[in-house]
C-alpha positions as CSV (number, residue, x, y, z in Angstrom):
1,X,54.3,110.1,-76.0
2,X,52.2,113.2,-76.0
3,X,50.2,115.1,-73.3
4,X,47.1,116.8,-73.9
5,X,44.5,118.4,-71.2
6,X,41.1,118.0,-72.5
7,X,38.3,120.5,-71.3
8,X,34.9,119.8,-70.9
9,X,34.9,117.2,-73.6
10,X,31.4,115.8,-74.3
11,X,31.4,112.4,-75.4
12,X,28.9,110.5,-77.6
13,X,26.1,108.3,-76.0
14,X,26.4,105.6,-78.9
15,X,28.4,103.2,-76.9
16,X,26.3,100.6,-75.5
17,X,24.8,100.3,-71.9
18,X,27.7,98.1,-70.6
19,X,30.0,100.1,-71.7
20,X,29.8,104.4,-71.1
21,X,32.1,106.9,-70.6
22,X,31.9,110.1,-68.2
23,X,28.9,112.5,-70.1
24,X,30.9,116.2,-69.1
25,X,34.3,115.9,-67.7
26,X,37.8,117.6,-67.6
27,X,40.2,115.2,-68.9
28,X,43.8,115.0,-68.8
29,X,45.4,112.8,-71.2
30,X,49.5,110.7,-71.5
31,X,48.6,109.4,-75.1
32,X,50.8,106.2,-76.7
33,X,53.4,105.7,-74.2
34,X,55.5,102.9,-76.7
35,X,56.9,99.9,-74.6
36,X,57.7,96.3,-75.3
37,X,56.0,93.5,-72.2
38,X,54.8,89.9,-72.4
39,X,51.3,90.0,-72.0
40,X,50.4,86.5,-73.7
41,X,50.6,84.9,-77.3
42,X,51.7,87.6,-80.0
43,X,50.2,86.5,-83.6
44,X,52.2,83.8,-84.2
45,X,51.0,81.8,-81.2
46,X,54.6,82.9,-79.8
47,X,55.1,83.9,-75.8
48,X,57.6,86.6,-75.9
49,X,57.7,90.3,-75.7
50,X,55.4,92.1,-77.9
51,X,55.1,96.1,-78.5
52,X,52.9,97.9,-76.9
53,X,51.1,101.3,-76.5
54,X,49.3,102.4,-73.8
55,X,47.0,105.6,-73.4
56,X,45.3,106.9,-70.3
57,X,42.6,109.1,-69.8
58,X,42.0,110.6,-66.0
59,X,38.1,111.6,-66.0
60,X,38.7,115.1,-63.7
61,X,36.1,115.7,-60.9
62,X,34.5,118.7,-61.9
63,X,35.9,121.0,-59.4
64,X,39.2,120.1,-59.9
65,X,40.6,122.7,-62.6
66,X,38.7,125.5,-60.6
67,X,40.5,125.1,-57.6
68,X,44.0,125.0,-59.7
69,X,43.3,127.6,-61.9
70,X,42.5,130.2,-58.8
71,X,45.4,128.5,-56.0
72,X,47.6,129.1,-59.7
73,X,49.9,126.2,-57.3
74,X,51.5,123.4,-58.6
75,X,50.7,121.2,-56.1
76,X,46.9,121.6,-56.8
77,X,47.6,120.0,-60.1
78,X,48.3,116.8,-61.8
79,X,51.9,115.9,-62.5
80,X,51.4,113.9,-65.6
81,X,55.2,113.3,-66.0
82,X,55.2,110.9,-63.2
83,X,52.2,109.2,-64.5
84,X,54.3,108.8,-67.5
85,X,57.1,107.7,-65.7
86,X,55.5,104.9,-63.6
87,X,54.1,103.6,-66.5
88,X,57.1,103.3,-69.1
89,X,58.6,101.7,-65.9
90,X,56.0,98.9,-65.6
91,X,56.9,95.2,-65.4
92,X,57.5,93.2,-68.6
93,X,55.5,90.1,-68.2
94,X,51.5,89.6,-67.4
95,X,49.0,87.1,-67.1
96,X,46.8,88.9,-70.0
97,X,45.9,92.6,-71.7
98,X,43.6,93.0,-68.8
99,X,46.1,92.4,-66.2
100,X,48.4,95.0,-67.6
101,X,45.0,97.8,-68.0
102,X,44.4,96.4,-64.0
103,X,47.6,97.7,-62.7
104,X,47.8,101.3,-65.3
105,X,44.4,101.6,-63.5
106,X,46.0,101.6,-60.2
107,X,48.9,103.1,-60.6
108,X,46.7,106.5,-62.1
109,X,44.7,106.4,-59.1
110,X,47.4,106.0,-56.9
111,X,49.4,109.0,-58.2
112,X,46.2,111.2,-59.3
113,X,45.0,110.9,-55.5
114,X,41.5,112.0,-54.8
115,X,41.2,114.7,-58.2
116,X,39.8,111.7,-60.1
117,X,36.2,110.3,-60.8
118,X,37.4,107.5,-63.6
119,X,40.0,106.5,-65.3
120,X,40.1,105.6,-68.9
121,X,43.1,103.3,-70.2
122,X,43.5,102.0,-73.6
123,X,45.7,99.6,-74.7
124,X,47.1,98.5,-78.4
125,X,49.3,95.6,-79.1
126,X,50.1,95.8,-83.1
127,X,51.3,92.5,-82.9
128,X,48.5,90.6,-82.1
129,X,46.6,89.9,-84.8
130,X,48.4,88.9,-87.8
131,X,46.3,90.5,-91.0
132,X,45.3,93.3,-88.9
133,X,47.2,96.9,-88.4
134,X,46.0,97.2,-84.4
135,X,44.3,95.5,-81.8
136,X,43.1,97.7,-79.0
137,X,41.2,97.0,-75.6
138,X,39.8,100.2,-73.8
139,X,38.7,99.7,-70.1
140,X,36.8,102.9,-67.7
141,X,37.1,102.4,-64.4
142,X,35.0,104.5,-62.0
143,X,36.6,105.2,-58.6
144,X,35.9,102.0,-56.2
145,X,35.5,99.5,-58.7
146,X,37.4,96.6,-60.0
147,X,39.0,97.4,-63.1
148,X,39.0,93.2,-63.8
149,X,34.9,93.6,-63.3
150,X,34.8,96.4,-66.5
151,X,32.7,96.5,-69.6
152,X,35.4,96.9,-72.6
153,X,35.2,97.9,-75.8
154,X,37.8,95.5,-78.0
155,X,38.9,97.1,-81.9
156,X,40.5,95.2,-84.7
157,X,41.8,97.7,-86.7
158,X,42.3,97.9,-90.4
159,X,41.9,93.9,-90.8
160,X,42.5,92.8,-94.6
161,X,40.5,90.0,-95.7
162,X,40.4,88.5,-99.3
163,X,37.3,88.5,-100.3
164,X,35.2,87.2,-103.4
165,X,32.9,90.5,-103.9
166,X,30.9,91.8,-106.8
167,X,28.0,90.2,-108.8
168,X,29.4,90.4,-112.3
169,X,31.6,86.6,-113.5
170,X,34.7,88.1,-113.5
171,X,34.1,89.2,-109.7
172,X,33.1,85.9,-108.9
173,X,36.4,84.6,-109.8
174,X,38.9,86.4,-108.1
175,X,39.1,87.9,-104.1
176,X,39.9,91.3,-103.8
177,X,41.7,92.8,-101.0
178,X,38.7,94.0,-98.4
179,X,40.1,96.8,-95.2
180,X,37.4,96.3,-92.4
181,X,37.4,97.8,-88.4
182,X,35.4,95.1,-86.2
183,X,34.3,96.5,-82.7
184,X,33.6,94.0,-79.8
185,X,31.8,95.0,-76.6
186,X,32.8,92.9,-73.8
187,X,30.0,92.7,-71.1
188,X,31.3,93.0,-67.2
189,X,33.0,90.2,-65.9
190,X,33.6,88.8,-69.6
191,X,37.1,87.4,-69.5
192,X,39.5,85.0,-72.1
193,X,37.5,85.7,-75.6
194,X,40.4,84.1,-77.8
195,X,40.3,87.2,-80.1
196,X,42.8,86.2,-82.9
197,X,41.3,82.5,-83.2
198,X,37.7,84.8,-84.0
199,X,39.2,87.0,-86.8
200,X,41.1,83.5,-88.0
201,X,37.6,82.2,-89.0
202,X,36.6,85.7,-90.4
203,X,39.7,86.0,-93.0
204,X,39.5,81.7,-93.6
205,X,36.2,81.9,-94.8
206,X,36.8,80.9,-98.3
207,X,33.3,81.3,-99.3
208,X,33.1,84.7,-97.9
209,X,30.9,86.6,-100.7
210,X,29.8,90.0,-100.9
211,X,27.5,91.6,-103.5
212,X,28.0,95.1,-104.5
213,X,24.8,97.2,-104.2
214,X,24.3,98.6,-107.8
215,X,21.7,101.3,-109.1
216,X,19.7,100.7,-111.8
């Protein structure tokens, strides 16, 4: 696990309408706290314990670092070591991924108080798709809302699929191995997308075929 604080990050605005995160924004950040928890079917349609990693991002209001940085008092900051704590120490079954994001959600507002605008929590289950290297679900809450009720952006990472690609016969004959990143953007309220039966369909396609652009 590492800890970073981020300041004045300004994020890109090519995420789509449903799915934004703060413009300007003091951020601190617990990055891949490493735990095991059974949040559903791992790749081989198995319930058990799965490894996990878990990230969270707490959007700072825009006073906040002002009024630590000139008090110079420890209690006007952010103790990210409990955060840290409270989540290595969470439960180790749930209903779903977005059960577990609902309750790392919570538990950052709960101990970041009133200092926070959003919180940003991002969660990768290695596990869970079998020809890919990650699967990861990012959630931002805003203060007030429903975590449950949040646009998400869903990555399959590094997903191999044999493919036949390539205009020339010999091309035509024989898949080659093809690394692709597939990004899903869940719309609010968007709930049980069976993710790994979607990227079965992808890598079964047999008569996947993709033509190489060639110049003349």
């Amino acid at each position: 696990m590492a800890y970073k604080r981020v300041r004045r990050r300004n994020f890109p605005s090519s995420s789509p309408m449903s799915f934004k995160l703060p413009t300007t924004t003091d951020v601190v950040l617990v990055d891949t706290i490493q735990l095991t928890a059974n949040i559903g079917a791992d790749c081989w349609g198995r319930l058990r314990e799965q490894p996990v990693s878990i990230t969270v991002h707490l959007h700072l209001k825009p006073s906040f670092l002002d009024i630590s940085g000139q008090s110079d008092n420890v209690i006007d900051s952010i103790h990210y070591g409990h955060l840290t704590k409270a989540v290595s120490a969470l439960s180790a079954s749930y209903a779903d991924i977005r059960a577990l994001i609902h309750e790392v959600t919570q538990k950052a507002f709960a101990l970041a108080g009133e200092n926070v605008d959003a919180v940003r929590v991002v969660i990768g289950l290695p596990k869970q798709i079998l020809l890919a290297n990650d699967f990861e679900v990012e959630v931002i809450t805003s203060r007030g809302q429903d975590s449950m009720q949040q646009a998400a952006r869903v990555s399959i990472k590094d997903l191999v699929m044999p493919v036949l690609i390539g205009v020339n016969p010999p091309e035509r004959l024989a898949k080659q191995k093809v690394i692709t990143n597939i990004t899903f953007y869940e719309k609010s309220g968007m709930h049980q997308v069976d993710y790994p039966a979607i990227i079965k369909q992808i890598s079964e396609a047999s008569a996947l075929f993709l033509p190489l652009l060639t110049g003349g």
